[in-house]
C-alpha positions as CSV (number, residue, x, y, z in Angstrom):
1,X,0.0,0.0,0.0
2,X,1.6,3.5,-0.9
3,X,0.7,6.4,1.6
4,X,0.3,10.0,0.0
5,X,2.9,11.5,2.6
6,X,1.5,15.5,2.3
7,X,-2.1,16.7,1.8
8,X,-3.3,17.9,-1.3
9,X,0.6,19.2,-1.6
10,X,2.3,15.6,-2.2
11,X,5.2,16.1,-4.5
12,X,4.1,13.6,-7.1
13,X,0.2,12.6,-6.8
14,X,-0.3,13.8,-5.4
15,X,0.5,11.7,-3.2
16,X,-1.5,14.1,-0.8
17,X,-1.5,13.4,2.7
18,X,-0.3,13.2,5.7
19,X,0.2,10.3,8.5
20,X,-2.0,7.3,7.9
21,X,-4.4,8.8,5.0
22,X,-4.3,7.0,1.8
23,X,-6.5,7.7,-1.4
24,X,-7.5,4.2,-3.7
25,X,-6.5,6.2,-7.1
26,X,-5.0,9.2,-8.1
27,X,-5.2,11.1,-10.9
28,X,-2.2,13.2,-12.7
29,X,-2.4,16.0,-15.7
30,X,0.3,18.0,-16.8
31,X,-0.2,20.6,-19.3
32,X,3.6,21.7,-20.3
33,X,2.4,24.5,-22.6
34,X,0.7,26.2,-19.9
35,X,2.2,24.8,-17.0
36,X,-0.6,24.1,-14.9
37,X,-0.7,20.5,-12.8
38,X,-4.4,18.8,-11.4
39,X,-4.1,15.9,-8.8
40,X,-7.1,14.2,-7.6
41,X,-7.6,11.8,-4.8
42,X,-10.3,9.4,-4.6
43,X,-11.5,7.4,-1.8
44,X,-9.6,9.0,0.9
45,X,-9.3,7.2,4.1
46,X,-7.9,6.6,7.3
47,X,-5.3,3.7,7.5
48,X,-4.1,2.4,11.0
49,X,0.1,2.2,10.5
50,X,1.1,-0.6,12.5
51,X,3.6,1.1,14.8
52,X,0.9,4.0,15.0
53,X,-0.1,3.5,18.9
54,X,-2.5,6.8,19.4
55,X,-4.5,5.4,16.4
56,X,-7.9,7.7,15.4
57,X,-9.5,8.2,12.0
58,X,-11.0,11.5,13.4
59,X,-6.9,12.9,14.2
60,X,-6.3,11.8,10.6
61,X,-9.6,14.1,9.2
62,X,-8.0,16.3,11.7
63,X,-4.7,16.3,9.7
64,X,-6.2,15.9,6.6
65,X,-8.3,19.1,6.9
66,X,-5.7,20.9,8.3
67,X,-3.1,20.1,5.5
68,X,-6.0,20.9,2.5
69,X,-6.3,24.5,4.6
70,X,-2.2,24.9,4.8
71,X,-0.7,27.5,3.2
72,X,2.8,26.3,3.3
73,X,4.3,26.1,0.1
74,X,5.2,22.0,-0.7
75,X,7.5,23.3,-3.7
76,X,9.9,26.2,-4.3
77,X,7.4,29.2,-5.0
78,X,9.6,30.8,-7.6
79,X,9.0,27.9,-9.8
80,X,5.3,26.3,-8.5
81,X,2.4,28.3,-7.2
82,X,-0.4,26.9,-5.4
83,X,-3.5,27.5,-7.4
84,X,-6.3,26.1,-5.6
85,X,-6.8,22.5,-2.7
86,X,-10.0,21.3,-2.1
87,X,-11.8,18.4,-0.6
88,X,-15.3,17.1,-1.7
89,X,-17.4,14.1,-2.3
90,X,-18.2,12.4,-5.6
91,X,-20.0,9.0,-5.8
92,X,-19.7,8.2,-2.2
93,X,-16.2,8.5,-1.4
94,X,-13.7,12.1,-0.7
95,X,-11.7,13.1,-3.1
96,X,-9.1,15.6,-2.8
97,X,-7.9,18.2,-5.2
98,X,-4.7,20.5,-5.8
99,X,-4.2,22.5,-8.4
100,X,-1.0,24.0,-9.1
101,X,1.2,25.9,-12.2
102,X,4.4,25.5,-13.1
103,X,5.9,29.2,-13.7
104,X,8.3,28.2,-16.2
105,X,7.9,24.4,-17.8
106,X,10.8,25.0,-20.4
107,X,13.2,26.1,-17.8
108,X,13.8,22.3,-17.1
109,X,16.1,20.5,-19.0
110,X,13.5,18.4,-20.8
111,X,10.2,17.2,-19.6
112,X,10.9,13.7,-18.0
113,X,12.8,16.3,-15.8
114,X,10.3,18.2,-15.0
115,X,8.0,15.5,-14.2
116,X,10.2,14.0,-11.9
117,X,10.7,17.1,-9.8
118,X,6.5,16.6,-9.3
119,X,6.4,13.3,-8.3
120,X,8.0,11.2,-5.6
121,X,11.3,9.3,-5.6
122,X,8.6,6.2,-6.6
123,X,8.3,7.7,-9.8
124,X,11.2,7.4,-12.1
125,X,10.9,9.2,-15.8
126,X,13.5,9.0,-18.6
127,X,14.1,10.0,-21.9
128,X,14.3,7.3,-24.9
129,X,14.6,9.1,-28.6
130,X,12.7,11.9,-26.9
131,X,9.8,10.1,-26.1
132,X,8.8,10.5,-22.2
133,X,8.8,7.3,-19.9
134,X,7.1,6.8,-16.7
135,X,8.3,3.8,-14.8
136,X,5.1,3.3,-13.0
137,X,6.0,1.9,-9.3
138,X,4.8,-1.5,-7.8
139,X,1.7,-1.4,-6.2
140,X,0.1,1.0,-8.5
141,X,-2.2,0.3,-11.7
142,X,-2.7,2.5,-14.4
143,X,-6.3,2.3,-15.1
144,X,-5.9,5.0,-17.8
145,X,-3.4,7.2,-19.7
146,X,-2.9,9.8,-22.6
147,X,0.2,7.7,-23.6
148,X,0.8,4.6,-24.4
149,X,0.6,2.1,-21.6
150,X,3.0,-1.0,-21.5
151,X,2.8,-3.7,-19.2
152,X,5.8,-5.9,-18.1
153,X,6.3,-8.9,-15.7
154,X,7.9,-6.4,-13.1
155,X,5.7,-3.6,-13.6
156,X,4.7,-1.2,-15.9
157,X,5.5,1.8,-18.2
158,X,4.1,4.7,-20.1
159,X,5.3,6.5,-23.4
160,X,4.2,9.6,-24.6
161,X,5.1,10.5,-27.6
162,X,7.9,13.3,-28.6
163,X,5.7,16.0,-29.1
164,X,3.3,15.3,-26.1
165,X,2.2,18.3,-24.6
166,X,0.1,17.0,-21.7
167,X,0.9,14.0,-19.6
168,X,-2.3,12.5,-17.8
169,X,-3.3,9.2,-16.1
170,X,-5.6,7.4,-13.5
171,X,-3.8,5.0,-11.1
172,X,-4.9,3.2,-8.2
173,X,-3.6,1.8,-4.8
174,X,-3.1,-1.9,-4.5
175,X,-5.5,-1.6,-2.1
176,X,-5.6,0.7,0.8
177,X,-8.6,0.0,2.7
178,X,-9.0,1.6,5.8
179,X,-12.3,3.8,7.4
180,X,-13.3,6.1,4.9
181,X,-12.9,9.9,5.8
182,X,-16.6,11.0,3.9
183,X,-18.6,11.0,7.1
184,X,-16.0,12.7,8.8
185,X,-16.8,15.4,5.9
186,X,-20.2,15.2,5.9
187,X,-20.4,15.9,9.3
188,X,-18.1,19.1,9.2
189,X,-20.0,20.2,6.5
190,X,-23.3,20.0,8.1
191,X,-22.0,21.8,11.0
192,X,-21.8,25.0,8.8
């Protein structure tokens, strides 16, 4: 099971959030013309860690909300700015979203680079004759992509072409489980 280590602000899908909150999939677009990035979580949850002794799925909402309200800048704000975080609900679970924009896409040295600065070390993407390659980690499954996905008996890949402009794609968790986080939402928003 992978754990999104920052809310809404994970460097790299996302991954999102913080302590023992994981999201089931995750999506990913990257628009390099216009440098503007969209993560979505889906099916955020609380997860008890095993070494985690002062367990609670409410302190996890707790964190949760409080990282989706943060302010603190997860990348260097000369070259990302935060757009817009949000949590919501969409058929039965909550999702998460983060918006971002990267200030100047072309100031990377090619853009496998600048996909790997926004994603995690898990993430690894490369160059080959100027295609883009994501080396998608264990554990995940890319349910969709804008590229072309290819599947291998240690994992998978995906190649967007040359002249790919935007890089998207759907992946989910190997299977997270956990106490979902919605009524935890539900009831905060019915407070209001």
């Amino acid at each position: 099971m992978r754990r999104i280590r920052s809310a809404l602000t994970a460097a790299g899908v996302v991954v999102l959030l913080a302590g023992c909150v994981a999201a089931s999939r995750s999506k990913f677009s990257f628009d390099f013309k216009t440098g503007e990035l969209r993560r979505t979580y889906c099916g955020l949850s609380s997860v008890k860690d095993g070494g985690d002794k002062d367990y609670s799925a409410a302190k996890d909402w707790d964190r949760l909300k409080g990282l989706a309200e943060s302010k603190k800048p997860e990348y260097d704000p000369d070259v990302v700015a935060e757009v817009s975080k949000t949590l919501f609900e969409k058929d039965g679970e909550l999702c998460g979203r983060r918006v971002q924009k990267v200030l100047c896409p072309k100031c990377f040295p090619s853009k496998a680079a600048v996909l790997s600065y926004l994603h995690d070390k898990t993430w690894r993407f490369e160059l080959f004759n100027g295609a883009v390659v994501a080396f998608v980690p264990s554990g995940k499954t890319i349910l969709s992509t804008n590229g072309q996905k290819a599947a291998t008996p240690g994992g998978a890949m995906i190649v967007w072409p040359r002249d790919a402009e935007t890089f998207e794609y759907e992946a989910s968790d190997a299977s997270p489980g956990g106490t979902s986080l919605l009524p935890f939402y539900l009831k905060d928003r019915g407070a209001k």
